[in-house]
C-alpha atoms as one frame of an Amber mdcrd trajectory, in Angstrom:
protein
   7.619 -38.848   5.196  10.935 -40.325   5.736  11.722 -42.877   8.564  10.637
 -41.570  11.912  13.179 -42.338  14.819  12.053 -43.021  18.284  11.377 -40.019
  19.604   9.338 -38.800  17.143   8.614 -35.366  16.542  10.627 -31.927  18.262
   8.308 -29.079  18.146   9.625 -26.022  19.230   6.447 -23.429  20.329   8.067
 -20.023  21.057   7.296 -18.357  23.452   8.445 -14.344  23.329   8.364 -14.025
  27.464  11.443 -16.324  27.758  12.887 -16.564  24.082  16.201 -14.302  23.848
  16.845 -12.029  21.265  19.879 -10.548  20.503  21.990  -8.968  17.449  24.913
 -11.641  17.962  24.016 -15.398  17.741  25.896 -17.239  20.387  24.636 -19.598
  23.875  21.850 -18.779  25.398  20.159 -17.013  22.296  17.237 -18.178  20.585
  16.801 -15.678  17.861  19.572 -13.781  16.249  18.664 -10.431  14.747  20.685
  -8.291  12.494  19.551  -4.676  10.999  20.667  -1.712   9.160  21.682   1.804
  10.692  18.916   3.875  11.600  16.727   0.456  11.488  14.864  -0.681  14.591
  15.667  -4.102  15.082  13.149  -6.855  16.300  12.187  -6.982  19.650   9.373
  -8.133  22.517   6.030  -6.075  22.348   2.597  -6.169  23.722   0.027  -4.147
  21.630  -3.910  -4.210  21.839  -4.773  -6.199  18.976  -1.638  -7.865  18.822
  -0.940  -9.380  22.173   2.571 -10.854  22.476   4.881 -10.264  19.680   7.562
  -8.915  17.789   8.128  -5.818  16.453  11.010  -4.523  14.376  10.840  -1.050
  11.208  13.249  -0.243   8.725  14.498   3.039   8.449  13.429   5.549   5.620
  16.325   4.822   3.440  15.730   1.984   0.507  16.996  -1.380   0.262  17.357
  -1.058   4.492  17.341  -4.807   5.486  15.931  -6.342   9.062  16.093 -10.066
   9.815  14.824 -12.169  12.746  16.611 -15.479  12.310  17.214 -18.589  14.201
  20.358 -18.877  16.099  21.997 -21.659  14.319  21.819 -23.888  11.472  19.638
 -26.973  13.642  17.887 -28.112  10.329  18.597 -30.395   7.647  16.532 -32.432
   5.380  18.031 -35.715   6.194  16.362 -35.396   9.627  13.252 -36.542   7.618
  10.806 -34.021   8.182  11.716 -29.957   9.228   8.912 -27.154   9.381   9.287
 -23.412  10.337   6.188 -21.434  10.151   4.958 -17.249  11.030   2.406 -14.867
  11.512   3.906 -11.691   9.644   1.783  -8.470   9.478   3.007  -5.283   7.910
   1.771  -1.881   8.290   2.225  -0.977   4.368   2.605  -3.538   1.913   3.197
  -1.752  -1.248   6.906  -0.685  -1.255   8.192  -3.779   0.603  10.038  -7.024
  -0.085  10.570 -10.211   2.357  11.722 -13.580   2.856  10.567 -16.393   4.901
  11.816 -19.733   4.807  14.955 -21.911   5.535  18.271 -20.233   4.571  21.969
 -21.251   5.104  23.177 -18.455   6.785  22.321 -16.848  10.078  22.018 -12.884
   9.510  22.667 -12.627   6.034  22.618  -9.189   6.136  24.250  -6.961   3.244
  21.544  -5.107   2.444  19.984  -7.568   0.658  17.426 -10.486   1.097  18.526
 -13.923   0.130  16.311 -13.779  -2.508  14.925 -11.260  -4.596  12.357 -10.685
  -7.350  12.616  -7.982  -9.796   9.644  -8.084 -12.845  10.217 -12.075 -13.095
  14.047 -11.969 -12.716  15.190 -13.628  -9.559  18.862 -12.466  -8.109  19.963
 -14.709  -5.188  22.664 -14.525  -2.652  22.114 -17.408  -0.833  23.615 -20.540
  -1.597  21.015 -22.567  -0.571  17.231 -21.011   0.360  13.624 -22.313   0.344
  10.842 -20.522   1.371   8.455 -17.609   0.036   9.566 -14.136  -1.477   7.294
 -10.905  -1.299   8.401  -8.123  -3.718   6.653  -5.298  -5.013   9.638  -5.264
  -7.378   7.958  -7.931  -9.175   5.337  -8.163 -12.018   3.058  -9.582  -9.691
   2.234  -8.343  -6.220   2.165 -11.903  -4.585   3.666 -14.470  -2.993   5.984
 -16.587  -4.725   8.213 -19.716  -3.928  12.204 -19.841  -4.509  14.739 -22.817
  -3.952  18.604 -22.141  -4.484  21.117 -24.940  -3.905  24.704 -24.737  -4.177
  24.023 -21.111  -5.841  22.154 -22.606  -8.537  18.483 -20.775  -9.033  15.429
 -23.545  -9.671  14.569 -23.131 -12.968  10.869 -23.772 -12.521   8.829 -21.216
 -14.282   7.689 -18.599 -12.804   4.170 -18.759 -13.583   4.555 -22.382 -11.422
   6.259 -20.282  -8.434   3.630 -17.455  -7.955   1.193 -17.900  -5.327  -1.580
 -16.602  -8.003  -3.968 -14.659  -5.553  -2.363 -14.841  -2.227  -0.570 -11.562
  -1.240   0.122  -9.700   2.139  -2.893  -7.150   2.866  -1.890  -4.209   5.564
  -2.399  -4.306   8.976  -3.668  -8.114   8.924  -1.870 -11.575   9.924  -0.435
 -13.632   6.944   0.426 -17.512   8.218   2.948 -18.729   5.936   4.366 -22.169
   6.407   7.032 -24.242   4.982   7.876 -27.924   5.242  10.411 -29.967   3.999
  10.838 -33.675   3.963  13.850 -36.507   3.019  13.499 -38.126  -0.241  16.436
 -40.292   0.327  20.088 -40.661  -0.860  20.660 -38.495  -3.919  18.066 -36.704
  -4.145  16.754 -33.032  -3.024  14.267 -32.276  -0.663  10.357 -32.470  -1.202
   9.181 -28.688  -0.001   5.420 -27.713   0.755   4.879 -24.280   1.260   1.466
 -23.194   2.418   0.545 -19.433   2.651  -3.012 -18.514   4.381  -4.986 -14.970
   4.739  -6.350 -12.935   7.285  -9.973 -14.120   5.021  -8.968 -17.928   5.429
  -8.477 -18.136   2.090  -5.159 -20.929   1.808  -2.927 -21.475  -1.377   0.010
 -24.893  -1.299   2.622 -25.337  -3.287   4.603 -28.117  -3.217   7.584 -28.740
  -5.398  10.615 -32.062  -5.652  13.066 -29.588  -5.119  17.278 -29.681  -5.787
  17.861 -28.705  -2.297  20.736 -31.198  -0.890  19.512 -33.218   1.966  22.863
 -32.460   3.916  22.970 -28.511   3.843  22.864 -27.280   7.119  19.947 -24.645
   7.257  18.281 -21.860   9.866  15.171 -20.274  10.320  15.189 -16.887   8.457
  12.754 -14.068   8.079  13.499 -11.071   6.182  12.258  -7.731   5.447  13.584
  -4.981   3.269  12.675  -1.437   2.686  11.162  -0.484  -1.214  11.032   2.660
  -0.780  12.092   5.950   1.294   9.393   5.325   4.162   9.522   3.705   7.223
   8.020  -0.486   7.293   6.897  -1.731  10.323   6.925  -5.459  11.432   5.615
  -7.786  13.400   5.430 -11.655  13.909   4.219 -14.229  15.881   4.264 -18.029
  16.482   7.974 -18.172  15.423   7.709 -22.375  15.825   9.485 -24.845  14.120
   9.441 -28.611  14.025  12.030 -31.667  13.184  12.128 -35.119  13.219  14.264
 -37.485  14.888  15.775 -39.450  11.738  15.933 -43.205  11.784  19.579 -43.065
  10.360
């Protein structure tokens, strides 16, 4: 890890009976939300089986986007050490495609996902992302792990960015983490990326990645429609954590 001010460590455990949602990021908000017409965007639920959450669906019409993202660009890799991390479960994961990482843009929006995988050709939007992309539009069903910076795709193979194994299953929790870390003047950011089941079963990744240490970057989750069907959400433990740099 990079040097440590201080204070140490932020960590920010949300909390969906006082966090505050809304469609427009501004004071007072702690996640910003953006969806599509006809979509449901995310909101506070309480479910049997799911306790306290959040909920959000897509609309039946394909390539519908809905995003649950942090209000502001708060992280940065020359903070020395920045982690965001989810519980995502969806009620149909076979015509589906999502995001979950750190992006440089609150509410992308556009109808389209930062990043997105079709067979094993990646199209990106973002200038700079890192995180894990879900999409059935791929060869493989499973997770995999994308970096842009400064528009510029990673070009690590593919075969080393698939989380070989470790996929979404319906109606169950996925944990999906990702961590970044300083690596000093000139260099981009060191990224670990963990993914676990609702079995236990745990897959890392973790990659030297181009990702500028100065970007300014938000918490971002993603989900867009495959298909003409309605996709439910929902997530929990929205947290993130960042160090107080020694700068």
């Amino acid at each position: 890890m990079a040097n440590v001010g201080s204070r140490g460590s932020l960590v920010h455990i949300d909390d969906p009976e006082v966090s505050e949602v809304n469609a427009t990021a501004g004071a007072g908000v702690t996640w910003a939300l953006s969806s599509d017409t006809s979509d449901t965007a995310f909101a506070k639920a309480v479910a049997v089986g799911k306790g306290l959450h959040y909920t959000g669906a897509t609309a039946a019409t394909n390539n519908n986007l809905i995003e649950f993202c942090g209000n502001d660009l708060v992280f940065s890799g020359q903070e020395g050490y920045n982690a965001v991390e989810v519980l995502l479960q969806l009620d149909d994961v076979s015509n589906i495609a999502f995001n979950f990482g750190f992006n440089d843009d609150v509410q992308d929006g556009g109808n389209t996902l930062p990043a997105e995988l079709s067979g094993t050709t990646w199209t990106t939007t973002a200038s700079t992302f890192l995180g894990f992309v879900y999409d059935t539009d791929a060869t493989n069903d499973e997770l995999h792990v994308m970096w842009v910076d400064d528009d510029s795709d990673t070009s690590t193979a593919i075969a080393d960015l698939r989380m070989k194994g470790m996929a979404p299953t319906a109606a169950k929790w996925l944990y999906m983490k990702v961590e970044i870390q300083d690596r000093g003047s000139g260099n981009g950011v060191r990224a670990t990326l963990l993914a676990v089941d609702h079995n236990g079963k745990s897959v890392e990744k973790v990659f030297n990645t181009t990702v500028d240490r100065d970007v300014g970057l938000c918490y971002y989750l993603g989900i867009e429609n495959r298909s003409a069907s309605v996709h439910n959400a929902y997530i929990k433990h929205c947290n993130w954590e960042q160090t107080t740099a020694d700068m």
